[in-house]
Every structure is written in C-alpha cells, then in structure tokens.
N, C-alpha and C positions, 0 to 999 in steps of 0.2 A: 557512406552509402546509406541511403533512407528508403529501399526499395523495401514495396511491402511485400510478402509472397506467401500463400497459404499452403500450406502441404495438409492431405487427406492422409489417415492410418496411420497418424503420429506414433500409436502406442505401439506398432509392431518393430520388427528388427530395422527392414527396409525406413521406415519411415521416419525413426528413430535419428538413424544414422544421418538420415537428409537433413532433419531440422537442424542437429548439431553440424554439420559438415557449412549449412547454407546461414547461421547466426554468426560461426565463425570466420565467413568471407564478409561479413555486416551487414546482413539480410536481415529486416526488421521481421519475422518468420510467428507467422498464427498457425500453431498446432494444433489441428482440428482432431478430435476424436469419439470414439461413441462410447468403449470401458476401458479399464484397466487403469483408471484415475492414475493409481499411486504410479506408476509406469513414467505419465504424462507429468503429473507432477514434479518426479525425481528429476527428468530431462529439463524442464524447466529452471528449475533450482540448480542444476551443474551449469547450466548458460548462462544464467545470469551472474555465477558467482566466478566467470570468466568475461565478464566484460558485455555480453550480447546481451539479445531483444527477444523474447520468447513470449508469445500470449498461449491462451487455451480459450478454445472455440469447442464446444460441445454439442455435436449432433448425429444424428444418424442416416447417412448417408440416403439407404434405402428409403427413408419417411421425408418425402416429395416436397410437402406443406413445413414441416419441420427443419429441411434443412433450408430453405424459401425463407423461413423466418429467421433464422440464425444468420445467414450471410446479408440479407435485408439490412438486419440488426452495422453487422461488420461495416457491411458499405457505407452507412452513414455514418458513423465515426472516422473511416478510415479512407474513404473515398476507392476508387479503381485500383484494384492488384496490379503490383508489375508481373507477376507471377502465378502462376496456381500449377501445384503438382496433384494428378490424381492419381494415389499410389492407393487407397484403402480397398479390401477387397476381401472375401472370404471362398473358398472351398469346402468342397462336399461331395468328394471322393466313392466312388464306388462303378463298380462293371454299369453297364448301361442296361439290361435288362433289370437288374434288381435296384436300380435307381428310382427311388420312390418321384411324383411329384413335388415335393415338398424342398427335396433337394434341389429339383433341377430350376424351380422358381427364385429359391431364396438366392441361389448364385446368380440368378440373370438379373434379379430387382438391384439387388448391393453392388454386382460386379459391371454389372453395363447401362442399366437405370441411373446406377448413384452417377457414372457421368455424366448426365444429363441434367439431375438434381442438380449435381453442384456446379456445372459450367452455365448453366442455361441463366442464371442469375445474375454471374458475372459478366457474363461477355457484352452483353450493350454498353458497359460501364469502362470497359476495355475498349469497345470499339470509338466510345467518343473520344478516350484519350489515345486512341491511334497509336497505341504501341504495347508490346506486354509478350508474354512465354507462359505456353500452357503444353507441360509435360504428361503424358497420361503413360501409367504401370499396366502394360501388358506382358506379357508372357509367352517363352518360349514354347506352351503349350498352346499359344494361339496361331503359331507360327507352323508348328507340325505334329499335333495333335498329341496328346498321352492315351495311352491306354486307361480307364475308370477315372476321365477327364472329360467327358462329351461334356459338360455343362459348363465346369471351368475351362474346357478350349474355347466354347462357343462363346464365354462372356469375353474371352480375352481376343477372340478373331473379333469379333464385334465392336471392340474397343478400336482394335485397327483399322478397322474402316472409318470408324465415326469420325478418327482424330485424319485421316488423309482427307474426307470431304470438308471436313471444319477449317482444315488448314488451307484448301484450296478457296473456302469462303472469308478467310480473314485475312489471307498476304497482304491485297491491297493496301488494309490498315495494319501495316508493320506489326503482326502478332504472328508469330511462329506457334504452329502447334507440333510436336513430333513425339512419337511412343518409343517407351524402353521397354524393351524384352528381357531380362531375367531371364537366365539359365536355371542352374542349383547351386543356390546361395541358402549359405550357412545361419539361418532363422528357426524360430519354431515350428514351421509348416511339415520341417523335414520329421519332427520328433516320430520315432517309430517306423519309421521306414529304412530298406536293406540300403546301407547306406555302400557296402561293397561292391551291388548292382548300381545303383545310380552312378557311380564313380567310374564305371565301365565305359559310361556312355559319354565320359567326358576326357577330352585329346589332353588336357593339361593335369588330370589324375588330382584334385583339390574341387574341392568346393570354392566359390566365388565369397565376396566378404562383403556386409551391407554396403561398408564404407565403399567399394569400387563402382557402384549402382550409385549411389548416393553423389562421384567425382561427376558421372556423368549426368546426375542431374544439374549439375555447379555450371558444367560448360554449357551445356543448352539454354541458360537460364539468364546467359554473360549475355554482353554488348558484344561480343566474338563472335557469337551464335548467332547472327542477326540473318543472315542467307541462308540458314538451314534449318526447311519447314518440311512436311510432309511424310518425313523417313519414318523408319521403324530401327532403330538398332539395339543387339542384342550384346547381353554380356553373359557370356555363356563359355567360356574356358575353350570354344571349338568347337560345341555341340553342331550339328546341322539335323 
C-alpha cells in the first residue's frame, strides 16, 4: 500500500496512536504537528525501526498563510492525499461567564478555522483525483454540550457541520468525509480532573484507549469504508 495520508496533532495521545496504528497497516503517514518535537520525533523513530513510513510536516494549524505554505510545499512532492485526518485541537476550559475573549477565540481559530486551513488546500487536489477520506476529530462535547465547554463544544458542533456539508459536496467524487466523536479517552487533556465523576458518567465504568479512536480511524480510511460519508460516530464507553 502506497497510500499517502496526513494526520493533524501528531504529538498528542489521540494522534499519536493514529499515525502508529495507520504506518502499521502501510500508510505512507505525514505527521503534522506545531510542538512537542521530541514527542514527534520518538514516534517517528519507533516506525520506522518497525518497518513503516513516517514524515514530519511542521505547522501551525491556526496560521492560515502558514499552514497554505506548508502543505503547498507537501503537495508538490507528494501529489493528492488519499487521506487526511483532522484530529489537532486545543481547549480552554472554564464556566462561561468568566471565560475571557482570549479563550473563547483561540479555541474557535485552532479548533474550527484550522479545518478550513488545512482541508481548503487539499481538496481540489483530492477532487481531481476523484477519490480520497477525510476524517475530522470532533467531540462528544460537541454532540451534548459540557459544562466550562461553550467554546470547546462550539468548535467541536461546528466541526460537525462543516464535515456533513463537505461530505455532501464531495460524494459525487468518491471522497468520504465523516467525524469521530471521542468520549473520555485516557490522554493528557484529562490531567487534573475528578476522574471518579467523569467515570459516572460512563455505562462501561473505564476510560476509552487512543488506540480504539485511532481502530476507527483505520476503518473509515479503508477501501471498506467507501459508502459511508456524512456520519458523525462516537466512542464513548455509552455516554449519551
């Protein structure tokens, strides 16, 4: 398999798990990221010293012009993604009254702009070659809201729109777009939080694992997945 496919927020847990989980099915896989080098780096170096395809693309999602240049750069080397997962994303947690501006901008520019960044480049590029899977990380937060979440639900409901209209503009040329929901999965995000209360709220009494986020990005990404565009599904232990 010589499939190219970019994955966004390489260096986080989710994202981590994807590149490894999608080099090992023999996804030629560019891990895009903005810090945490040595993170990206290590991942890189475990794949290749099992046989896979690992690059590093370095940009920053939210800087419009800058990630325009970066993938510009990719495309002419690399021609049309069969793939693109947009999984990068940040939070900035806090009650909605004392939610400064600063917060509620920085989550909308990264968490729903960066789709736009980084899809809006590729997709012509996608559409001549008439076929391809574009996975985008939304959130069970966008699905039913959290509490000291109005910014992060809104970038992740917003996510879910973009990719159902996108998906209905791309069927024709055999390009599936469909979002995965995350539940409460076992990453850094959770560092600091009652983890005894979050666990209430989940039917299967466990945290979620990147690697099972990461399974479902492998199927939607297959030649299996070809008729199924538009969804949103969630891995989430049961939550509703």
């Amino acid at each position: 398999m010589e499939k190219q496919v970019l994955v966004t927020g390489s260096s986080g847990g989710i994202g981590g798990s994807i590149v490894r989980v999608l080099a090992k099915a023999g996804y030629r896989v560019t891990a895009c990221y903005r810090g945490h080098e040595e993170r990206v780096l290590a991942l890189q170096a475990g794949i290749r010293e099992e046989g896979g395809s690992c690059e590093l693309l370095r940009f920053d999602i939210a800087d419009r012009k800058g990630t325009e240049e970066a993938l510009n750069g990719w495309l002419e080397d690399h021609g049309a993604p069969w793939g693109v997962v947009c999984n990068a994303g940040i939070c900035r947690d806090n009650v909605f009254p004392a939610m400064d501006g600063d917060d509620w901008d920085q989550v909308l520019h990264t968490n729903l702009d960066g789709f736009y960044n980084v899809v809006h480049p590729l997709v012509m590029p996608m559409c001549r070659k008439r076929k391809g899977r574009i996975v985008v990380m939304s959130s069970i937060s966008g699905i039913v809201g959290n509490r000291g979440q109005v910014n992060y639900s809104a970038s992740k409901a917003g996510l879910i729109g973009a990719s159902k209209a996108l998906a209905a503009e791309l069927a024709s040329r055999s390009i599936t777009v469909n979002c995965i929901a995350p539940g409460i999965i076992d990453t850094e995000m959770l560092k600091g939080l009652p983890m005894e209360e979050l666990l209430k709220l989940v039917p299967m009494k466990r945290l979620g694992k990147p690697e099972e986020v990461a399974a479902l990005v492998l199927f939607l990404l297959s030649e299996e997945a070809g008729y199924i565009t538009r969804q949103v599904i969630s891995v989430n232990g049961g939550m509703e």
